[in-house]
C-alpha positions as CSV (number, residue, x, y, z in Angstrom):
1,X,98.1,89.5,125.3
2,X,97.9,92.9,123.6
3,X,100.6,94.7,126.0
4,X,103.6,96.0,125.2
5,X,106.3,93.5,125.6
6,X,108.8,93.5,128.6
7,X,111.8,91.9,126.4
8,X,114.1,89.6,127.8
9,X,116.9,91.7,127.1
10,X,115.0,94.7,129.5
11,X,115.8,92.0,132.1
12,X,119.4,91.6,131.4
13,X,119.9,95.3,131.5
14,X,118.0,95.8,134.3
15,X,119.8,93.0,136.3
16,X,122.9,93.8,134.9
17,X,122.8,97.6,136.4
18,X,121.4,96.1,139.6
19,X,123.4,93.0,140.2
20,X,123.3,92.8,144.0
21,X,119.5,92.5,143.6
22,X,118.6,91.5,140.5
23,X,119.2,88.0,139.2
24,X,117.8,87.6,135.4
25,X,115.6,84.9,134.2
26,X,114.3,84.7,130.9
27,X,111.3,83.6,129.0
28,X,110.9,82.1,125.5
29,X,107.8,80.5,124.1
30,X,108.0,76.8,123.6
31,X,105.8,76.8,120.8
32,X,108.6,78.2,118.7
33,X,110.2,74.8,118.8
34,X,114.0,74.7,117.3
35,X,113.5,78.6,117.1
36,X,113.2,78.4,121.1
37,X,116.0,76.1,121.9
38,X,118.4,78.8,119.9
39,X,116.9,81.7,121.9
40,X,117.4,79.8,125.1
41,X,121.2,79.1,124.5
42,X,121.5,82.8,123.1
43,X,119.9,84.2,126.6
44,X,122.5,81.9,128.5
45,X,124.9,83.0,126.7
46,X,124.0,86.4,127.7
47,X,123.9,85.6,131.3
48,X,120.5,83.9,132.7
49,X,120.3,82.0,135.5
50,X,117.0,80.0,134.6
51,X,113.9,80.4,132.3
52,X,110.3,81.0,133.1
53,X,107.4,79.2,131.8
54,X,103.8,80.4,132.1
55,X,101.5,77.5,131.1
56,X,98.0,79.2,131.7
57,X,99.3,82.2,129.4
58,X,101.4,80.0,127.3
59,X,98.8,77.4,126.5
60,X,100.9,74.5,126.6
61,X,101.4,70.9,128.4
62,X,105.3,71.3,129.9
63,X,105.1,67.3,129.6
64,X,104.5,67.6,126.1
65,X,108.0,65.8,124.8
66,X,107.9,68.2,121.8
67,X,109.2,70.9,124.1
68,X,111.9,68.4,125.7
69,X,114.7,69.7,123.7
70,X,114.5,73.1,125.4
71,X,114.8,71.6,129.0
72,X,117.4,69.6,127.5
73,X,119.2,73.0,126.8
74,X,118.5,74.5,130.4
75,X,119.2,70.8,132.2
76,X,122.9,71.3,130.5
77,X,123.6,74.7,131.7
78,X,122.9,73.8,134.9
79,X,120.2,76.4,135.5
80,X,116.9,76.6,136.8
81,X,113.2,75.9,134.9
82,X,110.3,78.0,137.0
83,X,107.0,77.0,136.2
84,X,103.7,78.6,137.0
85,X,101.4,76.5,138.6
86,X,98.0,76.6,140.3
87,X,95.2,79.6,138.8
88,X,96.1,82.8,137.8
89,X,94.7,86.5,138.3
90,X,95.3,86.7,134.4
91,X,91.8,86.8,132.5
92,X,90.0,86.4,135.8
93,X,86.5,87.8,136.0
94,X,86.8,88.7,132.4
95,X,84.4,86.5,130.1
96,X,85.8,83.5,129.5
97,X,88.7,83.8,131.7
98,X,90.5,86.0,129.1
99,X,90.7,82.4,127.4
100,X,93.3,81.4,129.4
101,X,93.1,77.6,130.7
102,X,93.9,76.5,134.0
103,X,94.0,73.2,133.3
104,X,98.3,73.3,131.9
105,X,99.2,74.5,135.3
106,X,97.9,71.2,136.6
107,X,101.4,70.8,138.8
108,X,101.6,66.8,137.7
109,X,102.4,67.8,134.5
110,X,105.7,69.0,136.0
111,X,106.2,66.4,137.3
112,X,106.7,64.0,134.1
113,X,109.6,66.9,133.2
114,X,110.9,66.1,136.8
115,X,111.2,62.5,136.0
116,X,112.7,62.7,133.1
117,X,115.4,65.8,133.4
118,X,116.8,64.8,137.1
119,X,119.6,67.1,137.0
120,X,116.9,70.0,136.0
121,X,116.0,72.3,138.9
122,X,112.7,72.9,139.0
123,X,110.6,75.3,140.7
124,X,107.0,75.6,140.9
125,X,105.9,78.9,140.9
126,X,103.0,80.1,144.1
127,X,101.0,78.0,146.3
128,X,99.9,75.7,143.2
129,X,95.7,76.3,144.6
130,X,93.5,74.4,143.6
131,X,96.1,71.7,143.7
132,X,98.4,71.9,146.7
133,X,98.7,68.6,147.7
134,X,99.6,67.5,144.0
135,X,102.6,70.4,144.1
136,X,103.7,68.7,147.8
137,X,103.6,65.5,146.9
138,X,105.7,66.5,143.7
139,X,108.3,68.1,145.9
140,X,108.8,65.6,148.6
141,X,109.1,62.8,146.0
142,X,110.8,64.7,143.3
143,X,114.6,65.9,145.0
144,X,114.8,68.4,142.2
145,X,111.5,70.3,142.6
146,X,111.0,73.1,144.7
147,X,108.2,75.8,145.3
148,X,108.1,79.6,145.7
149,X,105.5,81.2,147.8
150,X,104.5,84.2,145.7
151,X,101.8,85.2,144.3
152,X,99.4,84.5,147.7
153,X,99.8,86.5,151.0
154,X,100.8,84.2,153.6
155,X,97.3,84.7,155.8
156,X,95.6,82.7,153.2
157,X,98.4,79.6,152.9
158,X,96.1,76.5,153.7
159,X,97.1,74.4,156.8
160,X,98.7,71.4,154.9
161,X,101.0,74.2,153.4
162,X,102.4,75.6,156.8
163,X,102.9,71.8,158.1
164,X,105.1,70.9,154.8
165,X,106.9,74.4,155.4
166,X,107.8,73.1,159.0
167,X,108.5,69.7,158.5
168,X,109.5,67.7,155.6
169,X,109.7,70.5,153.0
170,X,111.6,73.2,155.0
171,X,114.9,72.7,152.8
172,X,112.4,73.4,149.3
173,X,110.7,76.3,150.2
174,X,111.4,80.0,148.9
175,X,110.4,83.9,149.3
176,X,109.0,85.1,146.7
177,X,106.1,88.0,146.5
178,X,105.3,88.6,143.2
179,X,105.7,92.4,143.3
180,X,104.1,94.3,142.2
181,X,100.8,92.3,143.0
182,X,102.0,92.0,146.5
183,X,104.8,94.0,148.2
184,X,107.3,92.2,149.7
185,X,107.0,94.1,152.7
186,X,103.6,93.2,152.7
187,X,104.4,89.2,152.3
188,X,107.4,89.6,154.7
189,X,104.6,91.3,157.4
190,X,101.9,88.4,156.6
191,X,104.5,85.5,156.6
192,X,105.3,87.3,160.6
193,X,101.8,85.9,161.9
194,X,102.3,82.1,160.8
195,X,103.3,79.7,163.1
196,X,106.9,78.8,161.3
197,X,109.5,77.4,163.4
198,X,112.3,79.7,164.0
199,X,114.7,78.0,162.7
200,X,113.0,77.2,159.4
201,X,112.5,81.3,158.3
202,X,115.6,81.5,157.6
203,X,115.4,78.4,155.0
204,X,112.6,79.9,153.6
205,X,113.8,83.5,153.4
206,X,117.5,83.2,152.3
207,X,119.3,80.1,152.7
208,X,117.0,77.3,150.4
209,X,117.6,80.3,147.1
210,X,120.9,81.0,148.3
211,X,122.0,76.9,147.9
212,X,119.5,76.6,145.0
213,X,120.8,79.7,143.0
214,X,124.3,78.7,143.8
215,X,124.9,82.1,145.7
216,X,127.1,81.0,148.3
């Protein structure tokens, strides 16, 4: 994208020399094919605890099966496959969009990868606008997919969002802000003025990562 890359190995250092705040997930480009499934075991070996995938940036279909050898490698090691979803601010308002796609982070695409790795925890990265009710739906049918709430402050989560927070999503729901784009304070401060259930911010702030990240 003609920035200087932020290395996965950064990451590791970072979280390594910060490790009661910092836990490292990696990123690899599925295009690579074979050369991608060896830098995903190398990172684990390092120390990851799950792999981000960017489809907009990325350009690719995560249920293409071409790239079902790499979930195969993070679906063994018992970690964790994050995938964008919904638009991006990337290339907005440029011409073109920057010639990124939104079309790959359709959410149903995950879920194909959902019904074919079971044991892979998924996470679906920000309210998943324009297609919320697809990334719900996903979640509620799907027992291994869950969704973050970065990336949007909470004063503009659509209604049908809040309900599934309350109700029958509570247990799948996570913090997230997607700093530096939005503090976390500022989330944390934004996500104060929604009607959520007492005992559901709790879920959503701590204990849903805590049992998903295998913290406890």
């Amino acid at each position: 994208m003609g920035r200087r890359r932020l290395g996965n190995g950064e990451v590791l250092e970072a979280a390594r020399a910060n490790p009661d705040v910092l836990i490292p997930f990696a990123s690899v480009d599925p295009h690579k094919g074979k050369l991608a499934v060896r830098e995903a075991r190398e990172w684990i070996e390092q120390g990851v605890k799950g792999f981000k995938f960017h489809p907009n940036t990325q350009a690719f279909w995560p249920n293409d099966t071409t790239f079902y050898p790499l979930y195969e490698v993070i679906a063994d090691a018992g970690l964790i496959a994050l995938f964008h979803s919904g638009t991006t601010g990337i290339g907005s308002g440029m011409p073109g969009g920057g010639g990124v796609r939104l079309k790959y982070s359709n959410p149903m695409a995950v879920d194909d990868v959902a019904a074919d790795f079971p044991g892979l925890d998924i996470i679906l990265a920000h309210p998943s606008f324009p297609w919320q009710e697809e990334a719900l739906a996903i979640s509620v049918h799907k027992p291994n997919v869950y969704i973050d709430l970065s990336g949007w402050s909470p004063k503009y989560f659509p209604e049908i969002l809040v309900q599934y927070i309350n109700t029958r999503l509570s247990h799948k729901m996570l913090f997230g802000s997607d700093y530096p784009l939005i503090t976390p304070d500022r989330w944390l401060s934004d996500f104060e003025q929604l009607p959520i259930k007492d005992e559901v911010r709790p879920l959503v702030l701590r204990e849903n990562a805590i049992r998903l990240l295998k913290l406890g």
